[in-house]
N, C-alpha and C positions, 0 to 999 in steps of 0.2 A: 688609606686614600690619600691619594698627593692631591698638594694645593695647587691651585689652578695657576699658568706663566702668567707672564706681565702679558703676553699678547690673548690669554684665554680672558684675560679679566675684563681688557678693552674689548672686546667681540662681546661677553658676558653684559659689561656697563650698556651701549649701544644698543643689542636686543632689548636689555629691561627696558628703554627707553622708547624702541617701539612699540614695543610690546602696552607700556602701562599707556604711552600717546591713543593709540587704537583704541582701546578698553574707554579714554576719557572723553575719545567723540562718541563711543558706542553708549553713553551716557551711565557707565561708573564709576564712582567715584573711592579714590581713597579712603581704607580705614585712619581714625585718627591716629595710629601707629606710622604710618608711612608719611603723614601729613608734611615733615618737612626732610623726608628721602629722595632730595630733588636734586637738582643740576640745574645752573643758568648757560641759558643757551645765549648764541650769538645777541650783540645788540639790540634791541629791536622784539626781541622776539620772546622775550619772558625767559620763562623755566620750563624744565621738563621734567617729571617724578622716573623715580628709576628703579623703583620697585625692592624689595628686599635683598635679591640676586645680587643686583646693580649697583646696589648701595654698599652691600659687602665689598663688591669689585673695586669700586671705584677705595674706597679703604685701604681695599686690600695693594691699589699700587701707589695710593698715596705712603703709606708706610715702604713699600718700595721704591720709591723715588727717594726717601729720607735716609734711608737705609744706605743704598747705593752711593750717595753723594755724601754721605757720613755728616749728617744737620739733623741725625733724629733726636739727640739730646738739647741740639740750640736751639730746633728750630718753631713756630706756632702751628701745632698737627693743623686746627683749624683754618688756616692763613693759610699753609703750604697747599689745604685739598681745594684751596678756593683759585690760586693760582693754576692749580693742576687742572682745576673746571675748564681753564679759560684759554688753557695750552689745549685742550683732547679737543674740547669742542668744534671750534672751528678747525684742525685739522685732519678729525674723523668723522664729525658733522657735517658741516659746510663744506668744506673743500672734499671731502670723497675720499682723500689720502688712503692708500693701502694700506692694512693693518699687519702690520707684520714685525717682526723684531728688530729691525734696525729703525726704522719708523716712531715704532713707540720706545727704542730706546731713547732717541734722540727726545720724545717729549716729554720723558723724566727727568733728561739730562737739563730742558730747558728750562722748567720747573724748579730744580735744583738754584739754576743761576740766578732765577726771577727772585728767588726765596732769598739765597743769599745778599742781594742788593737791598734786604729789609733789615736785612742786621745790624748793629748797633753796638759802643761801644759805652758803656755807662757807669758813671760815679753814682750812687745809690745813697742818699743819706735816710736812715729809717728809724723814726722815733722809739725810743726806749722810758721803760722806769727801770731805772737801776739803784740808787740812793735818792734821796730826800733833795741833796745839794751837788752841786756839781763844782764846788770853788776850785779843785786840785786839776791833773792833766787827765790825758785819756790812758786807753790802755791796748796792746795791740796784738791782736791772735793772731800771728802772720798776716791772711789776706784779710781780716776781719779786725777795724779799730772802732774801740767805742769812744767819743768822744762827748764832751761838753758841747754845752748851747753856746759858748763865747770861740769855742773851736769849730765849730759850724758855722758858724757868723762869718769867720775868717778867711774859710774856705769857697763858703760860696758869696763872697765877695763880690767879687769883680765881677761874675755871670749875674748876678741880683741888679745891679747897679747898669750891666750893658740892657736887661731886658726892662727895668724901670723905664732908661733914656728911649726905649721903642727899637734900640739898635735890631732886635730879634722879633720884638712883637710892635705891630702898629694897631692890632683891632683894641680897641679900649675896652672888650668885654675879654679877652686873654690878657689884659693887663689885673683886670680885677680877681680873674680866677689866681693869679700868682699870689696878688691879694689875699684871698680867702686860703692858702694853700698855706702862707707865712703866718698866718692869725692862728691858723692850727697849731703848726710845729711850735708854735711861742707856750705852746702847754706843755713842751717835755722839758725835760733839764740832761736828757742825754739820746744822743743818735749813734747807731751805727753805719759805719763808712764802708762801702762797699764795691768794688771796681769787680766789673763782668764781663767781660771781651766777646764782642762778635758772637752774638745772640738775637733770635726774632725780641721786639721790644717788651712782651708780651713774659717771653721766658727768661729773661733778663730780671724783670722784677721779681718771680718767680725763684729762680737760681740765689738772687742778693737775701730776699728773705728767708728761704731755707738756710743761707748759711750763719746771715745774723744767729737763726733758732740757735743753731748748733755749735755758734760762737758762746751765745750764752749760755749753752747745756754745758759747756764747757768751763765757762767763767762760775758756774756757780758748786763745781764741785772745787776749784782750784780756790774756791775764798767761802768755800765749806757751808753745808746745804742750809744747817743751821741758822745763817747772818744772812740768806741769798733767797729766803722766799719771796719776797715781794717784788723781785725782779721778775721783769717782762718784755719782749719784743713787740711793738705796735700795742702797746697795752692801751687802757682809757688816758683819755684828754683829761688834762688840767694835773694842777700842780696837788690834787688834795680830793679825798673824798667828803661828803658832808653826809652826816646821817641825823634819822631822828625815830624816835618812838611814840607812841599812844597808845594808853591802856585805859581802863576804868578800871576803879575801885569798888570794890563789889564790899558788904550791900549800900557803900551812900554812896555810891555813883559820881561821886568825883576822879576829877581826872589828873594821871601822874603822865606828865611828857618831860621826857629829854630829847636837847639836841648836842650834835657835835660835829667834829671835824679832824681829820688826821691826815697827814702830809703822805703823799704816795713816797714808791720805794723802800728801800732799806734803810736805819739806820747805821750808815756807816760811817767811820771820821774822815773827812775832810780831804784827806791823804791816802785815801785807801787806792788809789789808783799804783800812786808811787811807792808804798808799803808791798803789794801786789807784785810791784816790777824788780823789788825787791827780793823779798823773800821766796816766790814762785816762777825766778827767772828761767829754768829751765822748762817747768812747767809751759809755761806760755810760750814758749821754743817747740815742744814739740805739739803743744797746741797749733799753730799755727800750722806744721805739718800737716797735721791731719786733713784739716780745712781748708788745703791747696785743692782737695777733690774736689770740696762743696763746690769753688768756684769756677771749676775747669770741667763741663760737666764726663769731658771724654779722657779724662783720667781715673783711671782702674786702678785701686788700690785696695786689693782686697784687707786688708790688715786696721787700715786707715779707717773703713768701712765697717769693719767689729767695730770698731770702738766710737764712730760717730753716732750707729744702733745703739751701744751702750750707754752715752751722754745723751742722747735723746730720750731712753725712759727714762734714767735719771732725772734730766731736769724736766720732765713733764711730772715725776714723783714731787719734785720740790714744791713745785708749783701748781698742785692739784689742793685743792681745801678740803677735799673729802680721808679722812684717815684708811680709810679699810682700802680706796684704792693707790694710794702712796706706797700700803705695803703691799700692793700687788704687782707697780709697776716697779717698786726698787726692788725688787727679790725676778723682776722679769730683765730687768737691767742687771744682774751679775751671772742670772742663764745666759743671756746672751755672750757675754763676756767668757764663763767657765766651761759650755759645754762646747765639744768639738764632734762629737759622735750619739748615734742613739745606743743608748745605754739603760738597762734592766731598771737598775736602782738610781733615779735621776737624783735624789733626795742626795744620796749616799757620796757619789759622783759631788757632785756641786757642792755638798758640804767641807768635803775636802778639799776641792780647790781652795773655794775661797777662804777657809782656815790658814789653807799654805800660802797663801798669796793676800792674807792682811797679821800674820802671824805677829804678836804683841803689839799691835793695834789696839785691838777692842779691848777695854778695862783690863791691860796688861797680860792679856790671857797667853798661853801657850796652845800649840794645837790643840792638844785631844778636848780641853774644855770650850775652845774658842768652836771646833768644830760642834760639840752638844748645844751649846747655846746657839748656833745656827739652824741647826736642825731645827731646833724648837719653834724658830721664827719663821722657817719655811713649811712648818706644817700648819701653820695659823694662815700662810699664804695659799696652801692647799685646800686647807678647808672652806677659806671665803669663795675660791674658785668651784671648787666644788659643790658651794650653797649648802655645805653642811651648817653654818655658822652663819650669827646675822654680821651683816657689817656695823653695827654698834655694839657686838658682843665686848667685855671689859679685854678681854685675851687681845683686841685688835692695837686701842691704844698703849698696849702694855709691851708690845713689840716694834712699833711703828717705828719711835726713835731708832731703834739697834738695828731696824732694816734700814734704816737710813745709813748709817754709820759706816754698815759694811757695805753698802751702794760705794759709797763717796770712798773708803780708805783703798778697796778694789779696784775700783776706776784711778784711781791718782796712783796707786801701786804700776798698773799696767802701763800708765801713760809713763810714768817715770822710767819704766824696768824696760819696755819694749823701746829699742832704741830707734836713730833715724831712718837707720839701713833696714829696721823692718815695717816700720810705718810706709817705707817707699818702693817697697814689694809690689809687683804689675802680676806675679803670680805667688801662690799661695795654697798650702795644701791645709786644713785643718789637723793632720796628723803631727806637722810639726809644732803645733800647740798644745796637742795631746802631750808631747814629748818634753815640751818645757812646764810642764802642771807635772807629771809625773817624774821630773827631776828633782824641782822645788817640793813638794810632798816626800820625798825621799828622804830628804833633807833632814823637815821637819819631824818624820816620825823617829828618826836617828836620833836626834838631840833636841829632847824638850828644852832646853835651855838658850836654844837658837835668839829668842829673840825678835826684835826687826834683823831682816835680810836686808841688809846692803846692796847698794844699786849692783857693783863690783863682782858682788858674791853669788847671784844670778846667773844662768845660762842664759842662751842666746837662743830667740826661735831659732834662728836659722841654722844652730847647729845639728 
């Protein structure tokens, strides 16, 4: 069945609208399903409901107006069908306009322009827990920097300082909310800085905090998952949690309390910013590549795109408290990562990659052992998915760290090995990944003695 044109949908929208008008003088009323499948009509004159039909339609040319004018990834779906309301209506309501395709081309085209005049270009700073203290510099993924509270202060200087004077704001209740906005942020000791170009303002915000996420999924295998739990994006307010307990003592019914307190973030030193930019420079080089997508939403980079999947269940693994699914989501983050094809034996498949691609990595192992001890970790991962196993079975915590391990050495291998020229790939076949796993596996089953693989000693996707 084809889907209905741009001119069947408007004729489609229009009928529901007589259609359900009729029915709501004949005195029925909408199920609460349709309650708010309306339309605002001209000035004056309220709303019209548009029925199930109509509501698709009308859907169905909002995403083709977004489509056409190429703002489906900038733009606010919401915002754009509301503007669309207000283009159809009086020009196939009110005025009578013929429906026909050059007609309602033009009122998609208008729509388009209306939408784009909402766009926005925005600095984004968005609170983090990253460490305890923030005394050293920030650190910078390409389009995504994390910085300290004294490097935010600095930055939004002089805009703090014109909206204080009233230069931007005069009502004194928008002077207070900047107020209440500043008394927040004074709880984190790190933000992320985020620039988003010409975006509805809506998906702007949207766009910066996905890529902060993915800034940090990234930042916390590159400074190792182990020292990077308590990192967070938009985590809780204040510089510290406080806890307490209450029990009774059974049988003389006195009572044992503690309280306490602990500083949020990770413990890290002071410098780990500049240790970081150090030691991981190339790291966070092609880190930043990566993350040129996050922020550009109409850049295709299929390659770039594995591996930001990849760092996202990763650091969702880090930063989960439950054990049984850390090892679910690190061992779903190196599928991602390893598999290129559907394949019989998924176990078998994936164990060998990631054997060949963290090879003397894990507790100095060489293939064939690094690959058994994989396996072992991904059948404990089967079975919790499977509900063979409870998730506090002992087998859970007894693998969790080693899925961690080979999460983290896999991801930093790829990001290291996969160079710029293929992070920057606009097309991309999975086969030629197939092709670089079953080069490096060559490799290694040649010569247990291989070792770490050098960046050097690596093929090339793209060859």
């Amino acid at each position: 069945m084809t889907k209905p044109t741009d001119v069947q949908n408007v004729k489609i929208l229009f009928a529901g609208i007589i259609r359900e008008r009729e029915a709501f003088r004949a005195g029925q009323r909408p199920n609460k399903d349709n309650w708010f499948k309306k339309i605002d009509g001209p000035p004056g004159s309220g709303f019209f409901y548009t029925g199930d039909d109509g509501w698709e339609a009308l859907s169905a040319l909002n995403a083709s107006a977004m489509k056409s004018g190429r703002i489906l990834l900038r733009a606010d779906h919401t915002a754009t069908r509301r503007i669309l309301e207000t283009v159809l209506m009086p020009k196939f309501g009110t005025e009578g306009i013929e429906v026909n395709h050059k007609n309602v081309s033009r009122a998609l085209s208008e729509t388009v322009k209306l939408s784009k005049k909402q766009f926005v270009s925005r600095t984004h700073f968005i609170p983090c827990q990253l460490s305890t203290f923030s005394k050293g510099g920030g650190v910078s993924l390409g389009p995504v920097r994390f910085i300290s509270r004294r490097e935010a202060k600095s930055a939004l200087k002089v805009a703090l300082d014109r909206e204080r004077s009233g230069e931007f704001t005069k009502d004194k209740r928008d002077r207070d909310h900047i107020s209440r906005a500043l008394a927040h942020y004074k709880g984190y000791q790190w933000f992320a800085q985020v620039t988003v170009a010409d975006c509805a303002p809506s998906r702007s915000e949207e766009i910066a905090l996905t890529a902060a996420s993915s800034a940090l999924d990234l930042l916390q295998a590159l400074i190792g998952w182990r020292g990077a739990r308590e990192m967070s994006v938009a985590g809780q307010f204040g510089h510290f949690d406080r806890t307490a307990a209450i029990a009774r003592n059974e049988p003389t019914g006195g009572l044992s309390i503690t309280t306490g307190w602990r500083m949020r973030g990770g413990t890290l030193p002071d410098d780990w910013p500049d240790q970081l930019a150090r030691d991981m420079d190339h790291g966070l080089e092609q880190a930043g590549l990566i993350l040129q997508s996050r922020v550009n939403p109409d850049l295709v980079r299929p390659v770039s795109q594995r591996l930001l999947d990849v760092a996202q269940w990763f650091g969702e693994a880090v930063r989960d408290p439950s054990p049984s699914t850390r090892v679910v989501k690190f061992i779903t983050a190196i599928e991602r990562l390893t598999l290129t094809e559907k394949v019989e034996d998924i176990a078998e498949s994936v164990s060998e990659r990631v054997a060949a691609l963290t090879i003397g990595q894990i507790d100095n192992l060489t293939f064939y052992p690094s690959k058994k001890l994989f396996k072992k970790i991904y059948t404990v991962r089967s079975e919790l998915a499977h509900g063979t196993i409870s998730p506090t079975d002992p087998k859970v915590i007894a693998v969790v760290g080693k899925a961690g391990d080979y999460a983290e050495i896999a991801l930093l291998r790829a990001l290291f090995n996969w160079g710029a020229e293929n992070l920057e790939l606009t097309k991309f076949t999975p086969a030629k990944l197939r092709g670089w796993f079953e080069e490096i596996i060559v490799v290694c089953k040649s010569d247990e003695t291989v070792g770490v693989m050098k960046v050097e000693d690596t093929p090339s996707i793209r060859e």
